[in-house]
C-alpha positions in Angstrom: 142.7 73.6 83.2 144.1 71.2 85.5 141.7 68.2 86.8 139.9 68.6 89.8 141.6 72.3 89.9 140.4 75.1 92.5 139.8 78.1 91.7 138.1 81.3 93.6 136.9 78.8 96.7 134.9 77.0 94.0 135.6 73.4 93.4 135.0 72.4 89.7 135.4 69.0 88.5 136.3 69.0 85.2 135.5 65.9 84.0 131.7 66.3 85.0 131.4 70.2 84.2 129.9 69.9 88.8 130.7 72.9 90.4 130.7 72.6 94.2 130.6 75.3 96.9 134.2 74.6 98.7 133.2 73.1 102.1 131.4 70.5 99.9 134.4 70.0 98.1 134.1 66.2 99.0 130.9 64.9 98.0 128.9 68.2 98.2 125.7 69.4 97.0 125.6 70.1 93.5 124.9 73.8 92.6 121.9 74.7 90.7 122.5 75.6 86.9 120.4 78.5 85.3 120.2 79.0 81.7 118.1 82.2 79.8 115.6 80.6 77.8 114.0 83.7 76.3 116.2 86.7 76.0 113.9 89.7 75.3 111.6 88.5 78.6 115.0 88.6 80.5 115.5 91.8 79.2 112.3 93.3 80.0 112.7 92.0 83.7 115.8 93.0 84.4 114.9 96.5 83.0 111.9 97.0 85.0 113.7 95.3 87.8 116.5 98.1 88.1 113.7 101.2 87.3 111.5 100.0 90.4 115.2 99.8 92.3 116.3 103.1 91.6 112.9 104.8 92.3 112.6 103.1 95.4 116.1 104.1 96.5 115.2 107.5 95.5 111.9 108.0 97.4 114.0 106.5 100.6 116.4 109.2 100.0 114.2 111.7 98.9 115.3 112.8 95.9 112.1 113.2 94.6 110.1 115.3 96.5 108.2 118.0 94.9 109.2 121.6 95.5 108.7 124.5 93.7 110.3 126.8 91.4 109.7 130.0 92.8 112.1 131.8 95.3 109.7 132.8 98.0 110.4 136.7 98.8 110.0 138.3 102.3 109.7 141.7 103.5 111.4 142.1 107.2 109.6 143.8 108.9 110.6 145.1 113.2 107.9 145.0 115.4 106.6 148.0 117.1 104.8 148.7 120.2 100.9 147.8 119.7 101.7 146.1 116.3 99.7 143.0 115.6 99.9 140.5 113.2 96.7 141.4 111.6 97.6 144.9 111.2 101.3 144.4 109.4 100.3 141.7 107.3 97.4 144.5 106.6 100.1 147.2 105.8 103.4 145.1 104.5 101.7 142.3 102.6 100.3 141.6 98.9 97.2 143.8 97.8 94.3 141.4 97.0 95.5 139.2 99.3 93.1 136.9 101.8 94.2 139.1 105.6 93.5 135.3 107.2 95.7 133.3 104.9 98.4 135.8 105.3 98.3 136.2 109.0 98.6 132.0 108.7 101.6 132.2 106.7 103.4 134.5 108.6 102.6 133.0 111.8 104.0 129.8 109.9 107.1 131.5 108.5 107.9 132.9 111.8 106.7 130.5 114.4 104.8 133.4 116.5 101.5 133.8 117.3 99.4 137.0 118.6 100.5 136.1 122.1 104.2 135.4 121.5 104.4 138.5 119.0 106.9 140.9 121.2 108.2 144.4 120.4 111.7 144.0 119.0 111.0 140.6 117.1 112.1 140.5 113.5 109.3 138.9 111.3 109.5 138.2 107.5 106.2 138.9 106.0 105.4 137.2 102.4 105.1 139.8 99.4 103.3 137.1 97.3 100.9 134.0 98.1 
């Protein structure tokens, strides 16, 4: 290495092992040195370092959220004159079903209530809860 050589936009003496940030190249500030005392604690820290990284880049992004593994299954159903809501999720949905729950989900599902519920309207009507 040359004396007094520059290298990357670092000036390093070599004579005094000081590096200096370039603009300081003339009587600078001296950069800090860090050395790793312990290995094993540095270890640990960086490891747990990068796992709470990566989870909190993955909650942000939402990799993580919790869905299910079942395939929800509809039955479309078309609306008839004088149909309601409690009578086809009475007729097309799940025996042993709760009538309220299912009347919830397929107002849900569809985004129709009793008043919006028109003749000619397709609906998709749960066969399982």
């Amino acid at each position: 290495m040359l004396y007094n050589e520059l290298l990357f936009c670092y000036y390093i003496d070599t004579q005094r092992t000081n590096v200096y940030m370039w603009p300081a190249a003339a009587g600078g500030i001296e950069m800090k040195r860090y050395r790793i005392k312990n290995r094993v604690r540095f270890t640990a820290f960086m490891a747990a370092f990068v796992l709470v990284f990566v989870i909190s880049v993955s909650s942000l992004l939402g990799y993580n959220d919790a869905t299910g593994m079942d395939i929800p299954e509809y039955t479309v159903v078309r609306v008839q004159a004088g149909d309601t809501l409690w009578g086809l999720a009475g007729q097309y949905g799940p025996e042993n079903a709760d009538i309220r729950q299912l009347v919830y989900e397929i107002s849900r599902i569809n985004g129709v209530t009793a008043s919006t519920l028109r003749p000619g309207m397709d609906i998709s009507i749960p066969t399982s809860l």
